[in-house]
C-alpha positions, 0 to 999 in steps of 0.5 A: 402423670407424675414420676413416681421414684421407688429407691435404689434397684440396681448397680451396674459395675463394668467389668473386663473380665466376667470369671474373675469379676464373678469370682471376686464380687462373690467372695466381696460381697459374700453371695452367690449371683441368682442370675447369668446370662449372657454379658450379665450376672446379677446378685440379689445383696440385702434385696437390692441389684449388684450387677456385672456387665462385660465391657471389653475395655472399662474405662477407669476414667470415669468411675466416680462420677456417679457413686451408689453407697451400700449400706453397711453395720461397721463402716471399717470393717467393711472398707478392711473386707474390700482391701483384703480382696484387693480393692484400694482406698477411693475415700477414706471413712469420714462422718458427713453428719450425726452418725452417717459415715461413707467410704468408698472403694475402688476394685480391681476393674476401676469401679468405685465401689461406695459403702455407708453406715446410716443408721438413720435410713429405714426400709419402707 
């Protein structure tokens, strides 16, 4: 049977410290987290998973090598959002075709947080 893909579920971010990394994705992302248990704290953001997992020594090395993009309606507004929460520019806005434009972030654990403007991308 082949594999059937269903888009985007989860995106996992490790963080050192979970009081203040909830603190902070809560007010990033502007919504409460529905699920803590344990090492977790899920957040429910426009239908899809923004999880946090306790790691006690993230590794800031390895953060961009896979990047999930949020989607979001004003490219810059939302990259000024971030920076006013102290994350620091990882990629600067740049238009990669027609009207797409990504950017990403990097927070105050080392996880690069991408963001995108795609007019183009419906729900199914």
């Amino acid at each position: 049977m082949p594999a059937k893909f269903l888009g985007l579920r989860t995106a996992i971010y490790r963080v050192g410290d979970m009081a203040k990394a909830k603190a902070w994705y809560t007010e990033a992302f502007e919504v409460e987290p529905y699920f803590e248990a344990g090492p977790y704290i899920g957040f429910n953001v426009a239908g899809y998973e923004l999880g946090l997992m306790a790691a006690e020594t993230p590794d800031p090395q390895q953060t961009d090598n896979v990047l999930t993009y949020w989607g979001v309606e004003n490219i810059d507004a939302a990259v000024e959002h971030f920076l006013s929460l102290g994350a620091m520019v990882h990629e600067a806005p740049m238009n990669v075709g027609g009207e797409i434009v990504t950017a990403s972030v990097t927070d105050p654990w080392g996880n690069v947080i991408g963001l995108i403007y795609n007019p183009e991308f419906k729900l199914p």
